[in-house]
C-alpha positions as CSV (number, residue, x, y, z in Angstrom):
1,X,46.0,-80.8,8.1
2,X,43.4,-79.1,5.7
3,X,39.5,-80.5,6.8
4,X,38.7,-82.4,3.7
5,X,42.2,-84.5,4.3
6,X,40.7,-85.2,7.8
7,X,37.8,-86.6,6.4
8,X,39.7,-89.1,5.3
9,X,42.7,-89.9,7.7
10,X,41.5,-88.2,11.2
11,X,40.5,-90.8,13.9
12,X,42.1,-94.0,12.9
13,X,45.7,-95.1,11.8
14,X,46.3,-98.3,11.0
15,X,49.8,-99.8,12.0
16,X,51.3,-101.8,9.6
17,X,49.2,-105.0,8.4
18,X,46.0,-103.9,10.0
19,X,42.7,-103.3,8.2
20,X,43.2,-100.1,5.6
21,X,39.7,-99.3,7.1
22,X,38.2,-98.6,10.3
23,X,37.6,-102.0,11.8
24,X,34.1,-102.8,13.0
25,X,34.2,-104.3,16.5
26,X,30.7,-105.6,16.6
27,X,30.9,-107.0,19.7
28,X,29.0,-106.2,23.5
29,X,31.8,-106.7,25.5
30,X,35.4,-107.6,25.7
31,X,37.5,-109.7,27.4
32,X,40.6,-109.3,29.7
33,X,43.2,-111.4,31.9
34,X,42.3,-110.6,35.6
35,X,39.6,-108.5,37.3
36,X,42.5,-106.2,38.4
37,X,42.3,-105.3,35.0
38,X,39.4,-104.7,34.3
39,X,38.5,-102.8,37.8
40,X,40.8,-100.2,36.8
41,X,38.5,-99.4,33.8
42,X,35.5,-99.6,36.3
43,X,37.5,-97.1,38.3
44,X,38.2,-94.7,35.5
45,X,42.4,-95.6,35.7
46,X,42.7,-96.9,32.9
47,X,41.3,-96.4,29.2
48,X,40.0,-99.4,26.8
49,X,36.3,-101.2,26.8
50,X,34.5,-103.4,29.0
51,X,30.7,-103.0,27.7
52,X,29.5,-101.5,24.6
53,X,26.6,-100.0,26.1
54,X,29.1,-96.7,27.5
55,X,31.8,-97.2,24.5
56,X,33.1,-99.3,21.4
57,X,36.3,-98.5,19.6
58,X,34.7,-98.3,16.2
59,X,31.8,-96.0,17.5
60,X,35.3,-93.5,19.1
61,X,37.4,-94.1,16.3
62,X,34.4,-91.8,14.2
63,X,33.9,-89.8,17.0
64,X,37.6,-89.0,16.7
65,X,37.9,-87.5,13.2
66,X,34.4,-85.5,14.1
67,X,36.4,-84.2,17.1
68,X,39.5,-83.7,14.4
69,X,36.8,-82.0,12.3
70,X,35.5,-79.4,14.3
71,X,38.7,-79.0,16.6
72,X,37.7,-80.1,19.8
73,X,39.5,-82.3,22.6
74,X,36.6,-85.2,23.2
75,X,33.8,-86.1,21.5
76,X,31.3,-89.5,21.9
77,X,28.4,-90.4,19.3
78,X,25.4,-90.9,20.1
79,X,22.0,-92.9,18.7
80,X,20.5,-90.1,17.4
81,X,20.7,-86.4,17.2
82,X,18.1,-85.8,19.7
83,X,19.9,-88.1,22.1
84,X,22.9,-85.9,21.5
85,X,21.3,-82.5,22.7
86,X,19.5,-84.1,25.2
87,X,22.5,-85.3,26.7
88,X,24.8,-82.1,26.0
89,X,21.9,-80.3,28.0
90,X,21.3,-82.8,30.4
91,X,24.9,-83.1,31.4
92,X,25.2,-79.8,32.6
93,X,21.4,-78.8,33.6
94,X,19.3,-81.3,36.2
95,X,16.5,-80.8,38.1
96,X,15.7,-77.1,39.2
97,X,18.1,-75.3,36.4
98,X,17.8,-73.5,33.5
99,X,19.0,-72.9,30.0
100,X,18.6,-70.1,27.5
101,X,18.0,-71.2,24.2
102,X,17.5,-69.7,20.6
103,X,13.8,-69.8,19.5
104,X,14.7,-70.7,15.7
105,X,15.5,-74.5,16.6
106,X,14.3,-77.6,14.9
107,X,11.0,-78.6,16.3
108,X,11.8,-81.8,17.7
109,X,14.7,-80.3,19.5
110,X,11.8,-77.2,20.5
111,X,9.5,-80.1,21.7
112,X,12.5,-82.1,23.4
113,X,13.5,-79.0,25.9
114,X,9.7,-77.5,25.7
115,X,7.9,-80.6,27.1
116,X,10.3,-83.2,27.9
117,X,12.8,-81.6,29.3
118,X,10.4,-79.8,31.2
119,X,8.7,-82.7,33.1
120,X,12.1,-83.7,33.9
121,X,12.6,-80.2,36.3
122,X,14.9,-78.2,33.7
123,X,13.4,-74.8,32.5
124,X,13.9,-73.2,29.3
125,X,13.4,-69.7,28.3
126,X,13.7,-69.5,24.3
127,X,14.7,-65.8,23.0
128,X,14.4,-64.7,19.3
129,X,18.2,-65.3,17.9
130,X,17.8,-61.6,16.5
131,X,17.3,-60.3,20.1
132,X,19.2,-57.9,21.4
133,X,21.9,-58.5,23.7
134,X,19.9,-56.1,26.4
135,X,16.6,-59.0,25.9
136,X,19.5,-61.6,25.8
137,X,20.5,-61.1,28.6
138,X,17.6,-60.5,30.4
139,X,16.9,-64.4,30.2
140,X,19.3,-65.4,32.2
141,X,18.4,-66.8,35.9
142,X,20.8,-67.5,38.9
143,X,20.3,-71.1,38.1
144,X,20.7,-70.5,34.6
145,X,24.0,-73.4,33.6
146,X,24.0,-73.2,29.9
147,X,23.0,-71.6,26.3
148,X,21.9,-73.3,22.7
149,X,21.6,-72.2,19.5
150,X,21.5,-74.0,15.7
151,X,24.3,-72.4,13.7
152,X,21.6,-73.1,10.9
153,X,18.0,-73.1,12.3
154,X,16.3,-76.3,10.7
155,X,14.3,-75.2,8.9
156,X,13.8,-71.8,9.7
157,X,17.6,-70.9,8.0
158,X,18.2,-68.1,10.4
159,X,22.0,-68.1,11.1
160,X,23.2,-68.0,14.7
161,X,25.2,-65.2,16.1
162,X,27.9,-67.5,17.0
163,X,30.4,-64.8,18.8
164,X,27.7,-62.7,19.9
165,X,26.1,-65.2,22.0
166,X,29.4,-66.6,23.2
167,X,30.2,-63.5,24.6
168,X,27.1,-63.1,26.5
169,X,27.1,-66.5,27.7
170,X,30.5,-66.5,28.9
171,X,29.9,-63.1,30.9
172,X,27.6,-65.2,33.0
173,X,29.6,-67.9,33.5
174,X,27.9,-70.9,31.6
175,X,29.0,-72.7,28.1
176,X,27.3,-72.3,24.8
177,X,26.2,-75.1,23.4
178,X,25.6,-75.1,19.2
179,X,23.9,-77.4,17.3
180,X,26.4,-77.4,13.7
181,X,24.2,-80.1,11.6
182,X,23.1,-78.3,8.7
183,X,27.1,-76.3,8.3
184,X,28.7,-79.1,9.0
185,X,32.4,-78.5,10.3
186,X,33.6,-78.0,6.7
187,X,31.4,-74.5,6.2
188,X,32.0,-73.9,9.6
189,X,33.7,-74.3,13.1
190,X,31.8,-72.8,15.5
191,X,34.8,-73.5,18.2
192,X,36.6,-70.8,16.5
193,X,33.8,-68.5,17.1
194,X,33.6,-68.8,21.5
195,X,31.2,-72.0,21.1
196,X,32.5,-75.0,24.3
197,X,30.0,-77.7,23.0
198,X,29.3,-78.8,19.5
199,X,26.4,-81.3,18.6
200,X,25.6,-83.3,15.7
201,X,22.3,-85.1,14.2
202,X,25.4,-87.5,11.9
203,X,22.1,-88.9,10.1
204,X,22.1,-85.7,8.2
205,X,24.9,-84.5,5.6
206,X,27.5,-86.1,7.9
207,X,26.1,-89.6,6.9
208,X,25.1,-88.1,3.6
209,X,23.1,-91.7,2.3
210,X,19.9,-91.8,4.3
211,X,21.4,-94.8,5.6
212,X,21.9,-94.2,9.4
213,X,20.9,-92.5,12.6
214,X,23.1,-91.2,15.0
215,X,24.4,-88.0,16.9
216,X,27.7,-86.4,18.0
217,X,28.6,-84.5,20.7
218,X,32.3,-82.6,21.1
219,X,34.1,-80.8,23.4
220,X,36.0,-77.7,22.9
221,X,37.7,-78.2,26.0
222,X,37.9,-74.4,26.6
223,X,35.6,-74.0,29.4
224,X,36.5,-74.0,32.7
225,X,33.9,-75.5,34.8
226,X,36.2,-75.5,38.4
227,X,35.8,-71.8,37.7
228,X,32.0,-71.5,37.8
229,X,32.3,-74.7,39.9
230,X,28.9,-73.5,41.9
231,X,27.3,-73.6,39.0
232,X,28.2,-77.3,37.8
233,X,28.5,-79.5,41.2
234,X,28.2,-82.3,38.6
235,X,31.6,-81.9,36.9
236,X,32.7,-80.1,40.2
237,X,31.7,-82.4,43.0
238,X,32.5,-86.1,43.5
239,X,29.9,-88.3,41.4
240,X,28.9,-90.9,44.7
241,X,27.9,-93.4,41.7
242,X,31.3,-93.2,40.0
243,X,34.0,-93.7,42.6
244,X,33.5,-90.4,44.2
245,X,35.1,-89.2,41.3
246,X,35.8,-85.3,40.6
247,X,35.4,-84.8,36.5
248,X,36.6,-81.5,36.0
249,X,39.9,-82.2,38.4
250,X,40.6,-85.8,37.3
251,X,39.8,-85.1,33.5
252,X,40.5,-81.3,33.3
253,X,38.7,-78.7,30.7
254,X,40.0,-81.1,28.2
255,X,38.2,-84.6,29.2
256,X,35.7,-83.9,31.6
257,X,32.5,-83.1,30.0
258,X,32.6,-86.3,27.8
259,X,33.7,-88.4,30.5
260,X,31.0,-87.7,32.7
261,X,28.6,-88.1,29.6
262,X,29.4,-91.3,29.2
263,X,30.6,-92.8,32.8
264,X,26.9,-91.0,33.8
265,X,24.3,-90.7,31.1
266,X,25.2,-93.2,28.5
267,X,25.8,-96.1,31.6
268,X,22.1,-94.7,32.6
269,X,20.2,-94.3,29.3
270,X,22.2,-97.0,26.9
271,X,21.7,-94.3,23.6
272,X,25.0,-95.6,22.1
273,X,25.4,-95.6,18.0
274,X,26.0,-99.1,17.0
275,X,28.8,-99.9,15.8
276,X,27.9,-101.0,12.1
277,X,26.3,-97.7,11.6
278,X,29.5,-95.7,13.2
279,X,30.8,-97.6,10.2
280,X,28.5,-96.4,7.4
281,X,29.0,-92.8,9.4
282,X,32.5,-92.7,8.5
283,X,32.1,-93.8,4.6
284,X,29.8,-90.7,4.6
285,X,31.7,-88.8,6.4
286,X,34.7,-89.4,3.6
287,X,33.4,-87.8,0.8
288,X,32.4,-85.1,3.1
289,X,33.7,-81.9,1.7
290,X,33.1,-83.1,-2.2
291,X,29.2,-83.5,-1.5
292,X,28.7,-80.2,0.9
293,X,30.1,-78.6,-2.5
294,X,27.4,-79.6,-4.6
295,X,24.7,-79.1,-2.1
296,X,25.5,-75.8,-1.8
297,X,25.6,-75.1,-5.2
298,X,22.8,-76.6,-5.8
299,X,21.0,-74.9,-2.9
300,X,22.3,-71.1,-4.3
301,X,21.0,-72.3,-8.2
302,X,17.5,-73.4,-6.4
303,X,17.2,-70.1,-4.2
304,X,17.7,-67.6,-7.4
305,X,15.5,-69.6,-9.7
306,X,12.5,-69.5,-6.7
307,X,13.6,-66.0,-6.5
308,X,12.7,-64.9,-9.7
309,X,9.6,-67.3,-10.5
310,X,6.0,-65.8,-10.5
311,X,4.0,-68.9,-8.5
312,X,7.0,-68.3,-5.6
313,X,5.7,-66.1,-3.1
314,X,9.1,-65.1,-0.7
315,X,12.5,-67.5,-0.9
316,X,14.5,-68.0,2.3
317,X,18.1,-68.8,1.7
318,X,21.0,-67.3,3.6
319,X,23.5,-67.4,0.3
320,X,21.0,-64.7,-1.6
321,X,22.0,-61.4,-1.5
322,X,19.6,-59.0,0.6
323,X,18.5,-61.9,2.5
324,X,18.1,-60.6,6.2
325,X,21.0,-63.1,7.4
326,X,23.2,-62.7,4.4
327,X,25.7,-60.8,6.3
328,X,26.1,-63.1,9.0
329,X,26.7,-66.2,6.4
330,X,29.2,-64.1,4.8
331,X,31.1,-64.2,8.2
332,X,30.6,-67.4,9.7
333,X,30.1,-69.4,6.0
334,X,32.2,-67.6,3.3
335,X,32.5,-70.6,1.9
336,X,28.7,-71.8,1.5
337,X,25.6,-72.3,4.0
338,X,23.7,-75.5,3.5
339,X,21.4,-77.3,1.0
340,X,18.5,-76.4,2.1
341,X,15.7,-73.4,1.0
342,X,12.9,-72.5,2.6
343,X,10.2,-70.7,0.1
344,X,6.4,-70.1,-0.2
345,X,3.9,-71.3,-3.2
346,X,1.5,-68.0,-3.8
347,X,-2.2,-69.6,-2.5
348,X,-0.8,-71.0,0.7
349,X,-0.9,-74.0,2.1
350,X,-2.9,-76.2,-0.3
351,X,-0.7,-74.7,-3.3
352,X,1.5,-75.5,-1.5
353,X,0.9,-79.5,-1.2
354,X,-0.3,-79.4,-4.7
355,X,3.0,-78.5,-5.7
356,X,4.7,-80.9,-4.0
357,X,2.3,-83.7,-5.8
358,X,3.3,-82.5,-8.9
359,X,7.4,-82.7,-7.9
360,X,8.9,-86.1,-9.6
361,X,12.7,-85.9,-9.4
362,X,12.3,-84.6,-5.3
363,X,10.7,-86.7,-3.1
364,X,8.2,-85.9,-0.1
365,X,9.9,-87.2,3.0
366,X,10.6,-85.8,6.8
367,X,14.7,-86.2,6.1
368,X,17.0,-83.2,5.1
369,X,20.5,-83.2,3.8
370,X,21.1,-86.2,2.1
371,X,22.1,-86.9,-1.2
372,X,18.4,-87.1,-2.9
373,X,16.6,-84.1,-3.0
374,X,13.4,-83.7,-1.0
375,X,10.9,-82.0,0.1
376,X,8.6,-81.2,2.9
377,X,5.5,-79.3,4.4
378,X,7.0,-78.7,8.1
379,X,3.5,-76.9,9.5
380,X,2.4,-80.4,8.7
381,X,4.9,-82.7,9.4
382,X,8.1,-81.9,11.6
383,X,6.4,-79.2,13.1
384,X,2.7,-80.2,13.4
385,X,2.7,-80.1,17.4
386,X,3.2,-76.9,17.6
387,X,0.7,-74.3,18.2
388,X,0.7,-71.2,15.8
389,X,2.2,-69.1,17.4
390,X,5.5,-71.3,18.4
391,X,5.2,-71.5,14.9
392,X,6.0,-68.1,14.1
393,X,8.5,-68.1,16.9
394,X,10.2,-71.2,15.5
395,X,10.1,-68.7,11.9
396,X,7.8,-71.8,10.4
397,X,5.1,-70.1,8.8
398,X,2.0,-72.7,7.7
399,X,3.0,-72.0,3.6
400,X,6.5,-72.8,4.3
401,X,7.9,-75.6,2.0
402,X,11.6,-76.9,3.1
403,X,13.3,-78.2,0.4
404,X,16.6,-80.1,0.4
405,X,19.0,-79.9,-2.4
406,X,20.5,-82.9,-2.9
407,X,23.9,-83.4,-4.8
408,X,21.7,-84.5,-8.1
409,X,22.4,-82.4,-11.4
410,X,21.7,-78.8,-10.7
411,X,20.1,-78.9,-14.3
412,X,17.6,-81.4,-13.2
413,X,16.6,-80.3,-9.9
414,X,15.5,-77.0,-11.2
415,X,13.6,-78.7,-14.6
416,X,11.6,-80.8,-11.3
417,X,11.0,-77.1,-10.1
418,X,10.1,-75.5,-12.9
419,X,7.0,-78.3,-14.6
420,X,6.0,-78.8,-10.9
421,X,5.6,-74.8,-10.0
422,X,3.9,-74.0,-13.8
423,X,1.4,-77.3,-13.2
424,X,-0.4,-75.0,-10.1
């Protein structure tokens, strides 16, 4: 079954006279006949739903076709997209570990590992995504459990060696973990490519509407954790607050990282997607493949029009030929990157805001990848905690202007463009 079919059918089949559309069980807990029953579901023998707080059938229906999506074996959503790498991180990596991660991340996922993270014992070492795999390499610690990259940087646009890393995370031992928000699983699979965990901010083209918050995270099932099972006591080990239970033998490559996400760190921290917005999720999720289209297109038309204007001092956009990550796209997205370009207004900075005043059809907001086009100033926005210099890591120079094609008429998106760059 082709992607864009999955869109509409994967995750839910109704049986006959049941609802057409995925039902929405808005409802904190559920009732059964005896507490035999429902011990067994405490005890991890049996599947279904007993509180809302660790699962809801509407919220894994949706996580279901985003599993069937990108190809994976398990998958759970989240409240948000930083609650989704948090927990793909934090599921592997506690107190006194370490994890390797790209450098060209979005800056609240910089600021989540960076600072956060950090305070709660887990180290980070980030590493230019262009390194070599010598300096790659040369990252890694003993306690080292696990390596993340963006397949799209947001909003840096540098494209993630997928295989590359894979490889070179695998040779020691520990998973590679990709965040796939701005591709999306219909411009790319990074599965296919030697990724074991997936992770999705949904409140981007996923949802598509603006409408929603939420995250995903999905299993490949692929990595075998009982093999490196020094490295993971956590999936390895009995859990002492779940039954004594043994993830990766009970649940297998298959089931056990997502089962311990939830039985552990969504009992613990409550960051479950409600279901009502699950719901909106999966109407965005429907017209999926039609809208990534569009923005794409529309993101190609913006890039060679910036390209070639006089008031445009350098265009970022991994769909332009002699960009420096062109080849890469070409491999991993043959089919089209993302809607978003990252350029610079000649004058810098306040040229910069002057031309976003003068924009009318794009709006100046912090969201990316939704249907209306917008516009920001991430130096002073998204990115404003960071220092200078982790902005230059991040590749978020202070002239950078992100701007996010929405699925509008190509026609008008670059008139907005053209009266608002001419106006400076």
């Amino acid at each position: 079954m082709e992607n864009a079919t999955k869109c509409i059918h994967a995750g839910y089949q109704p049986k006959n006279g049941e609802s057409r559309m995925i039902p929405i069980i808005q409802s904190t807990t559920f009732k059964y006949d005896t507490s035999e029953d429902m011990g067994k579901l405490f005890d991890l023998e049996a599947s279904g739903y007993f509180y809302t707080r660790l699962q809801n059938p509407t919220n894994d229906m949706v996580a279901g076709k985003i599993c069937a999506l990108e190809g994976g074996t398990a998958a759970m959503l989240t409240s948000s997209g930083q609650a989704a790498n948090f927990f793909a991180t934090f599921n592997i990596a506690q107190n006194g570990d370490h994890i390797v991660a790209s450098s060209s991340i979005y800056g609240g996922t910089f600021n989540l590992f960076n600072v956060t993270m950090r305070k709660m014992g887990v180290d980070f070492t980030f590493i230019s995504p262009d390194a070599s795999d010598e300096e790659i390499q040369a990252a890694f610690k003993p306690n080292t459990k696990a390596v993340f990259g963006e397949t799209i940087a947001n909003p840096a646009l540098t494209i993630f060696d997928i295989e590359r890393w894979a490889k070179i995370a695998h040779k020691n031992g520990v998973p590679l973990i990709v965040d796939n928000t701005f591709a999306t699983p219909i411009n790319c699979r990074p599965f296919e490519w030697g990724a074991d965990i997936v992770t999705h901010s949904t409140t981007k083209y996923l949802d598509g509407h603006d409408a929603t918050v939420g995250g995903c995270i999905v299993d490949s099932g692929k990595f075998d954790w009982m093999a490196h099972a020094e490295k993971f006591p956590g999936l390895c080990t009995p859990d002492e607050s779940y039954h004594g239970i043994t993830y990766a033998t009970k649940f297998g490559k298959e089931g056990a990282f997502i089962t311990k996400c939830t039985a552990q760190l969504m009992r613990d921290f409550g960051s479950i997607q409600a279901p009502m917005n699950a719901y909106l999720l999966n109407l965005g999720i429907e017209s999926l493949p039609v809208r990534i289209k569009q923005h794409c297109a529309n993101g190609q038309a913006v890039a060679e029009f910036l390209a070639s204007h006089k008031n445009v001092a350098w265009v970022n956009y991994p769909g332009l030929k002699g960009n420096k990550y062109y080849e890469l796209a070409q491999k991993y997205m043959p089919n089209g990157t993302c809607g978003v370009v990252s350029f610079g207004v000649k004058g810098g900075r306040k040229t910069a805001e002057k031309f976003m005043k003068n924009l009318k059809l794009a709006m100046i907001a912090t969201h990316v990848a939704d249907a209306r086009t917008c516009v920001l100033h991430p130096a002073s926005a998204t990115h404003r905690q960071l220092t200078d210099e982790e902005l230059v890591a991040c590749g978020v120079g202070p002239d950078m202007v992100r701007f996010s094609c929405g699925i509008e008429a190509t026609e008008d998106i670059l008139a907005d463009l053209k009266q608002a760059l001419e106006a400076i």
